[in-house]
N, C-alpha and C positions, 0 to 999 in steps of 0.2 A: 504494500500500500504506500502510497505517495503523501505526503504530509506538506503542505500547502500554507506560506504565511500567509498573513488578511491585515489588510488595515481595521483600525481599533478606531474608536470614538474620541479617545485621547489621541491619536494622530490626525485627524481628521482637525481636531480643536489647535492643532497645536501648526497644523499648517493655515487653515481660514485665519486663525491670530497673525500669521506671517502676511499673508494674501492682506489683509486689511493697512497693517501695518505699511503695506510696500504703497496701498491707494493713498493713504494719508501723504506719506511722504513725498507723492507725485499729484496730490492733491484732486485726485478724482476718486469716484468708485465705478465699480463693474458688477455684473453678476458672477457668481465662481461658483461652478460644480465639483464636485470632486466624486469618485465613482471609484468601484471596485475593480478587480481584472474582467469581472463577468460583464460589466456596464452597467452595473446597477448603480443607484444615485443614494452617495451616503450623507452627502451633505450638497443645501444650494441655496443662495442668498440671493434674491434680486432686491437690491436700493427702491425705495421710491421714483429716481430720475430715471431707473432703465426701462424700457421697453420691454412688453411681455415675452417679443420673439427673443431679446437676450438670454431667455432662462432655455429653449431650447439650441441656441447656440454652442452657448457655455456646455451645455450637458453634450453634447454632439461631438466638440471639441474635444473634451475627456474621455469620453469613446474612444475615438477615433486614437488618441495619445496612448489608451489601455490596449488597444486591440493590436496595434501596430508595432506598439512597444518602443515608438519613439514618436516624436514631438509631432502633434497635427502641420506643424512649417514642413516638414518635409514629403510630406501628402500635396502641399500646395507648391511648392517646387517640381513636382515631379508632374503633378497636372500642367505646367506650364509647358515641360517638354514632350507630353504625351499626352492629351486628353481624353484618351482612354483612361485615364485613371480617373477621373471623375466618375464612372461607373463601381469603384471601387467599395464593398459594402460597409455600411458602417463607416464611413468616412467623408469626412468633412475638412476640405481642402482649406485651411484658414488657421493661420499664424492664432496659438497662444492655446493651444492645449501641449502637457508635457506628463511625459509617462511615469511611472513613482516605481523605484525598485529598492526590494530587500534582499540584499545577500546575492544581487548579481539576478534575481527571478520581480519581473515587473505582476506588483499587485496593484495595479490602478491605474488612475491618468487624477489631474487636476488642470483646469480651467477656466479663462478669463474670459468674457463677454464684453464688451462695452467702452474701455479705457483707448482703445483708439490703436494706435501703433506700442503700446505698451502692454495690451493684452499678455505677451508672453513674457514680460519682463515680471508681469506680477504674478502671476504664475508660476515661473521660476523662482520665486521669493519664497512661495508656499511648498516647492518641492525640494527647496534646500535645507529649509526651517524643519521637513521629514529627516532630508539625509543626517540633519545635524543631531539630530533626535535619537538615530541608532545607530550614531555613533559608540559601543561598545556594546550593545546589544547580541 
């Protein structure tokens, strides 16, 4: 039998605290999903100022980042030079979903909506705020 990590409700709190943080200090906010390997949605914040379609962006984003096992920016480069990959399932061709890994095996993705050209910078704030987390775990 194969034994499987999972992201926890304490990581999940502990990267949205990083994702927040990163909006403050760039003085906007977004919507942020953050989801399982499976795509299941463990956490998802939309602001007041975002747009309802944000929340299925952001969650689309984190897919696509879970499934792929790397960054939704690289779905949307790769659509550029082949648009065949726009058929691609479960995938959404758009900078600022990035995939979360423990011990070398991706359990998730996490996701920005809304922040503009910074979607993946805040994102990246949320998936480092994980790495930093288990660190000696």
């Amino acid at each position: 039998m194969r034994m499987k990590p999972a992201l926890t409700q304490e990581d999940v709190a502990i990267m949205a605290a990083a994702c927040h943080a990163k909006e403050k200090e760039l003085g906007r906010e977004g919507t942020i999903a953050i989801v399982d390997f499976g795509g299941d949605l463990l956490f998802l914040i939309r602001p007041d100022t975002q747009s309802p379609n944000s929340v299925e962006v952001a969650t689309s984003k984190a897919r696509t980042a879970a499934f792929r096992e790397r960054p939704s920016a690289d779905l949307e480069s790769r659509v550029k030079e082949r648009p065949g990959w726009l058929m691609f399932p479960n995938g959404l061709p758009m900078a600022g979903g990035v995939p979360l890994f423990y011990k070398g095996e991706c359990v998730g993705g996490i996701a920005v909506s809304g922040v503009g050209g910074d979607d993946g910078v805040v994102a990246i704030a949320g998936a480092a705020a994980f790495d930093k987390s288990q660190q000696g775990a």
